[in-house]
N, C-alpha and C positions, 0 to 999 in steps of 0.2 A: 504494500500500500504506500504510495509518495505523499510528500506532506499533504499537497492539494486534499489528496482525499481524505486526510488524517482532519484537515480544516473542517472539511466539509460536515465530517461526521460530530466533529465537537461540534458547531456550530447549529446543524441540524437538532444534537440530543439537548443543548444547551435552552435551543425556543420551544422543543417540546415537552422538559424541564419547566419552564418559566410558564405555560399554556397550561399543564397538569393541576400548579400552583394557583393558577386565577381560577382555574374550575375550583380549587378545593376549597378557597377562600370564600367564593360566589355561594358555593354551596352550604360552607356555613355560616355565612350571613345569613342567608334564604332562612337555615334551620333556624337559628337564633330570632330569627323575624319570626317565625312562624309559633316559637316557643313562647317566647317570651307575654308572659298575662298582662291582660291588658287591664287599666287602673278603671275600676268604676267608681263612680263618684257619689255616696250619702247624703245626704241634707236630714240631719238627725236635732231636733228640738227637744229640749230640755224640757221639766217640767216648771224650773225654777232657776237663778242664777245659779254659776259652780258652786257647787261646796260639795261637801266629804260621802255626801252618798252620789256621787259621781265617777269615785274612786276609779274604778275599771273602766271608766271611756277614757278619762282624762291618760292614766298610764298607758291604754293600750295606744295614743296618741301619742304623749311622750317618748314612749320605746320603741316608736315605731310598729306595733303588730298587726296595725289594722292597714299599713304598706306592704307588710309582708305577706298579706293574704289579698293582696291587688285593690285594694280599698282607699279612697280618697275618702275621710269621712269630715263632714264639713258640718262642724259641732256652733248650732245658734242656740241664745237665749232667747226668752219670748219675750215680750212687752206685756202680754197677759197671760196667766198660767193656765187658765181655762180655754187657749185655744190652741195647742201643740194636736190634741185628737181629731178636732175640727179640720185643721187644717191636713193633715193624714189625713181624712175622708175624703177632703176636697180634691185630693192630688196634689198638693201645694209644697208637701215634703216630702221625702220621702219616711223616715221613721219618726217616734214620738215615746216620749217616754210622760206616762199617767200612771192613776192609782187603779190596783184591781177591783175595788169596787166601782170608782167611777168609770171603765168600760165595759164594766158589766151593763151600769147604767147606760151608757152610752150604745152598745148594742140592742138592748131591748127597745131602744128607742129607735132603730134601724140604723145606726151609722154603719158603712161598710169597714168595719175595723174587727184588726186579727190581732192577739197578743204573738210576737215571734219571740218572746226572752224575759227572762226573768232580770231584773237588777238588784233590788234589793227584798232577800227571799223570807221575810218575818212582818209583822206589823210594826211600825213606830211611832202612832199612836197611842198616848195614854191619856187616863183622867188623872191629873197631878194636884199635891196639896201641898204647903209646907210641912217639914218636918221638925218642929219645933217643942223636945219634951217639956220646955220652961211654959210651954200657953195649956191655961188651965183649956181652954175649949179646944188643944189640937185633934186633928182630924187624921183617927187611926184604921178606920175601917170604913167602907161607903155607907154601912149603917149611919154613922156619924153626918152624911151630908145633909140628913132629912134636915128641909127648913134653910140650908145653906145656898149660897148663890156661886153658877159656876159661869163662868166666864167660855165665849165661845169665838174663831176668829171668822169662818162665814156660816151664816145661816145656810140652814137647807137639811139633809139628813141627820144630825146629830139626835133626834128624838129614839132613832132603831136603838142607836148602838149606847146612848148614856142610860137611856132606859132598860134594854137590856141590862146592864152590868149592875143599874140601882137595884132592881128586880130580884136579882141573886142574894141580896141584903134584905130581901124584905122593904124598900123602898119604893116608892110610884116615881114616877116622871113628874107628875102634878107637887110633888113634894119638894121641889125643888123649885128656885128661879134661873132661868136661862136668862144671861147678858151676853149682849156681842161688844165683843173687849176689840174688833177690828183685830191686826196683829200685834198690840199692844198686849200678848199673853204671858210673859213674864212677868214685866211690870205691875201688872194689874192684877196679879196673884201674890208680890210682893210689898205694894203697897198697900194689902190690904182692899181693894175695892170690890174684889171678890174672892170665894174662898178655895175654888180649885177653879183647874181649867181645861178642858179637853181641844187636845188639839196639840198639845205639847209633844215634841216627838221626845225620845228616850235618850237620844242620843245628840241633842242639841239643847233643848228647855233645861233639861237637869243639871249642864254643864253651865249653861249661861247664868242658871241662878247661883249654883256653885260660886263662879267667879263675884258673883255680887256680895257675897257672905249670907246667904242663903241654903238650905238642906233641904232638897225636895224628896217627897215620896210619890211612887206614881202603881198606879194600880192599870194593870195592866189588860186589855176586853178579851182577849185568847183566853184569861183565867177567868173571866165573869161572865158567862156565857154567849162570847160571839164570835163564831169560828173564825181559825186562824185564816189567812188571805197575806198574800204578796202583796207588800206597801209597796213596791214600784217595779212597773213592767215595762217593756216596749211593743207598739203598736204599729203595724204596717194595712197599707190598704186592700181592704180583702179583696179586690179582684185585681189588681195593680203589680203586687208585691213580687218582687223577685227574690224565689226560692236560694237561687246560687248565690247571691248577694249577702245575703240575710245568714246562710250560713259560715258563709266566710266572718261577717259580721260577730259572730255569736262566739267564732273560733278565736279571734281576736281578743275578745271580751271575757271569756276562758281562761285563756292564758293570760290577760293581765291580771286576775281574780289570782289566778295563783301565785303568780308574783307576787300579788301586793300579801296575801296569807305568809307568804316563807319568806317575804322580807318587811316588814310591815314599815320598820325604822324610814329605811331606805326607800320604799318607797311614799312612806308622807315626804319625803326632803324631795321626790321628785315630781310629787302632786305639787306642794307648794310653788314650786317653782315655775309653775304652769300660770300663775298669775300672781306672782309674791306680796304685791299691793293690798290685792283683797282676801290671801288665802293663809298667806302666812301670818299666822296669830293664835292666840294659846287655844281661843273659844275651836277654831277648826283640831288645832293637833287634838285636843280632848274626843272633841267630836270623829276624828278619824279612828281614835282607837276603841271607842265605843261602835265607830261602825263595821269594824272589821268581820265580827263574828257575824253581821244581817246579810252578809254579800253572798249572791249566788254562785255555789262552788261550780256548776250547772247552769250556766243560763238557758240554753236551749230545753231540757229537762222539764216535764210537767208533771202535776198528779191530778187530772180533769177532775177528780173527785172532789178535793178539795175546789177548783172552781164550782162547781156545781151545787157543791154544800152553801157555798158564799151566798152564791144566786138565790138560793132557795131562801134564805136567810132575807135578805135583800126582797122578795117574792111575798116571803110571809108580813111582813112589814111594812109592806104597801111603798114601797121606796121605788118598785118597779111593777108596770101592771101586765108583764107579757114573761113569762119566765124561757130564758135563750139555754139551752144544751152546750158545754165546753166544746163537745167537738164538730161543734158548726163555728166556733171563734178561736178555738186554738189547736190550729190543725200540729199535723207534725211534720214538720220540716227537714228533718236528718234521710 
């Protein structure tokens, strides 16, 4: 073979070398295009401004998990608390986080709305009172309320469930004065203008009076006859809702649950930091670690029965006049 051809041949293996190379690179680009998830985009409405029972949106935001399951989740607060559901029905978000009683309400009143998730998996509602062994009239048992004045922040159902829980004392509802304190319900159980208050959650009222030099006691309605229910869930629109979304969603949400259970410390420092202005302050750290043990280890996870008992409860109370089936509102998603 003479140089010539010895050129030719390098030359030749050398461009189809180089040719091999842009196919292989073409190709994996292609695959990488074709791989790579594409980001869906949330519009998820609060029920209330941040705070500590938000724990697992805010971390799985911070840590990124709801990126790593192709989720863009675009976390608003409301202007009015009473329209995150509303607006879920409407189309106008896409998810909502409300109270299990109030979509139960909300369904039997036809909204097209579905629970896809649990957040926070306990009630945090209580009737609270001071605890004060120096007052000759302190208030030790809801026997004690007869004739007493409780303080409420809005009107509307509170007859079902205060009256239930007097009921178990031997108390009526009639036996009592019902005052709307607005959300003046610290105060106004502190200052004396009333003498308990419903509405107070467990894991912020108690800590706030706490800090004031206050000792609250709170009686709890799981123990006084009114079944227990999910103080807060998320709601998706029932014919709208994307199933793949929603579960990527819930995986996210998961995993920040458990994070924040086996690092609690760590992660309040990294909740706070997500708004340090408004979040960092003793009343949230108290409240974060009171809300630890209410978080759904499960979000996606249901027991229809427990909704169904709600309902019926809700049903017999006259709070709803059409009684709705869990598995016509919380389907299952996995």
């Amino acid at each position: 073979m003479n140089k010539k051809t010895v050129l030719r041949a390098t030359v030749l293996a050398t461009a189809m070398m180089s040719v091999n190379a842009l196919v292989t690179t073409d190709a994996m680009a292609a695959t990488e295009t074709k791989t790579a998830p594409e980001t869906k985009t949330l519009t998820l409405m609060l029920d209330w401004f941040v705070n500590p029972n938000h724990g697992p949106i805010v971390i799985a935001e911070q840590r990124g998990y709801f990126k790593e399951h192709g989720l863009d989740v675009e976390i608003q607060e409301p202007a009015d608390p009473s329209m995150p559901p509303k607006l879920v029905a409407a189309n106008k978000i896409d998810l909502a986080i409300t109270y299990q009683p109030n979509l139960t309400i909300d369904v039997a009143a036809g909204l097209p709305l579905i629970r896809s998730a649990t957040l926070i998996a306990t009630p945090l509602n209580t009737l609270m009172v001071l605890d004060n062994p120096k007052d000759n009239n302190q208030i030790k048992t809801l026997a004690d309320l007869k004739g007493k004045k409780i303080g409420i922040a809005i009107a509307g159902n509170e007859e079902a469930t205060i009256g239930t829980m007097l009921k178990t004392s031997g108390v009526n509802y009639d036996d009592v004065k019902i005052i709307n304190v607005g959300w003046a319900l610290s105060s106004s159980l502190a200052s004396g203008k009333v003498d308990a208050i419903w509405g107070g959650l467990r894991n912020f009222e108690t800590n706030q009076l706490a800090l004031e030099g206050y000792q609250a006691k709170a009686f709890f309605p799981e123990e006084h006859g009114v079944p227990a229910y999910d103080e807060l869930v998320f709601v998706a629109n029932a014919n709208t809702y994307d199933k793949a979304a929603i579960n990527a969603f819930n995986q996210a949400l998961e995993q920040a649950t458990t994070y924040i259970v086996n690092h609690p410390q760590a992660s309040w420092l990294e909740f706070a930091a997500y708004a340090p202005d408004t979040l960092d302050n003793e009343l949230n750290k108290r409240a974060w670690n009171d809300t630890l043990t209410r978080f759904a280890l499960r979000p996606a996870a249901v027991d229809l029965k427990r909704y169904d008992d709600y309902a019926q409860f809700m049903y017999s109370q006259h709070i709803i006049e059409t009684l709705p089936k869990a598995k016509d509102y919380v389907p299952t998603l996995q």
